[in-house]
N, C-alpha and C positions, 0 to 999 in steps of 0.2 A: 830495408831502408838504408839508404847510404847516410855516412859522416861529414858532414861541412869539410873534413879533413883532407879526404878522400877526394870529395869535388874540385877541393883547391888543388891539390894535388897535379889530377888531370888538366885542370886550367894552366900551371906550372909548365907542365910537358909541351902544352900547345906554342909559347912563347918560343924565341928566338936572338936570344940576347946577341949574336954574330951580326945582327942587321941593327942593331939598334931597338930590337921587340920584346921590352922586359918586362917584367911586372915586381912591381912592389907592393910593400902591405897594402897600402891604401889604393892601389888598384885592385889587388886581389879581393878586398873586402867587398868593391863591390860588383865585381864579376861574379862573385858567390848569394851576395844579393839579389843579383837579376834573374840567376840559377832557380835560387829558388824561388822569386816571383813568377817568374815566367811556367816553372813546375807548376804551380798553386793553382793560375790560371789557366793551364790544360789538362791535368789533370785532378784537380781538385782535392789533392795532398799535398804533402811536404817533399821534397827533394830529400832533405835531411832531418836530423830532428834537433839541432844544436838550433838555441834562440838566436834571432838575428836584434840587437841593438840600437836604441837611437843615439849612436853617440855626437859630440860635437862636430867632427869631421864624416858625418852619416854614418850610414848602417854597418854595424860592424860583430861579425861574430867572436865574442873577447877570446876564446880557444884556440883559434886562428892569428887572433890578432897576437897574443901572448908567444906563440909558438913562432913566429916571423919578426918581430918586431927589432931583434938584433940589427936585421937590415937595414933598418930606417927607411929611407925612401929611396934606397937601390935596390939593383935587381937579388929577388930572391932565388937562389937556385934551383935550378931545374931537376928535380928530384931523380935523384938515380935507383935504377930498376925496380920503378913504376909497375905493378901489374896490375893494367884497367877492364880485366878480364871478370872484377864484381861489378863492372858497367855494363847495363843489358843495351842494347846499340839503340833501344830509346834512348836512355841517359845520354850518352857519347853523342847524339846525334841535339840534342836539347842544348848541352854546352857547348857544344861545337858551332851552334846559332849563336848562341849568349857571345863568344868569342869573336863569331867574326862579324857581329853588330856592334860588340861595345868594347872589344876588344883593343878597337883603332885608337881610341879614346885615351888621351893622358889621365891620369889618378886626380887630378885638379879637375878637370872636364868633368869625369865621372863624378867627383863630390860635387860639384855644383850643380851637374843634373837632380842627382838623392836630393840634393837642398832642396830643389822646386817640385818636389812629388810628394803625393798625400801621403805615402805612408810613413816620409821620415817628419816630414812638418808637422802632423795630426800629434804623434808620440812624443811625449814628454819625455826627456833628453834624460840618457841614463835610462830607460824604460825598455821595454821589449816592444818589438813593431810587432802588433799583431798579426798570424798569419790570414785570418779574416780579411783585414784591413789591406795584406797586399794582393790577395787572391781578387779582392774587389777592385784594386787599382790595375794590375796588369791584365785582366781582363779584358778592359777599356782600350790596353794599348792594342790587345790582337783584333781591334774590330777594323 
């Protein structure tokens, strides 16, 4: 099983801050979010095994969040010499979707989507979003 760390990581590499294609904490949060909903929902595990968060501004994994948060809400850097070679090219191929659907999306956009979805609204803020509860929501969306 891969690290929340690890996923962000790869997510990091895909960006392109020369164009204007960055990501900050509060994108990255929930680009790792959809990671592993989206995981849950096809395969019916975990992507990672770090708790994902109902925080105020959505779902947020605090190890992630703690570890970027220097940033603020500029880009975080593109991690240097990346080796995505403990990604089996399902993984790679799982957030490589995650990416280029939610990818498009400003950090604002994506918190406001987390707002109107069950698994951050149901969880009591400061809680853990259950992985049950998001395996049962993104389900819904691959139909």
């Amino acid at each position: 099983m891969l690290t929340a760390r690890l996923v962000a990581q790869y997510l990091l590499c895909k960006s392109d801050p020369e164009i204007g294609d960055f990501i900050s904490n509060l994108k990255l949060q929930k680009l790792v979010y959809y990671a592993q909903g989206f995981h849950l929902a096809l395969h019916g595990e975990k992507l990672f095994e770090d708790k994902i968060l109902a925080w105020e501004h959505g779902p947020v994994v605090e190890s992630l969040y703690q570890e970027y948060k220097a940033s603020g809400s500029s880009a975080i850097p593109i991690p240097e010499g990346f080796d995505d070679s403990v990604l089996t090219s399902e993984n790679k191929e799982l957030l490589d979707e995650v990416y280029m659907v939610y990818g498009q999306f400003s950090a604002w956009k994506l918190r406001n989507m987390t707002h109107s979805e069950e698994p951050w609204c149901k969880t009591e803020r400061n809680s853990e979003i259950k992985p049950e509860l998001m395996r049962s929501f993104f389900k819904k969306q691959l139909l």
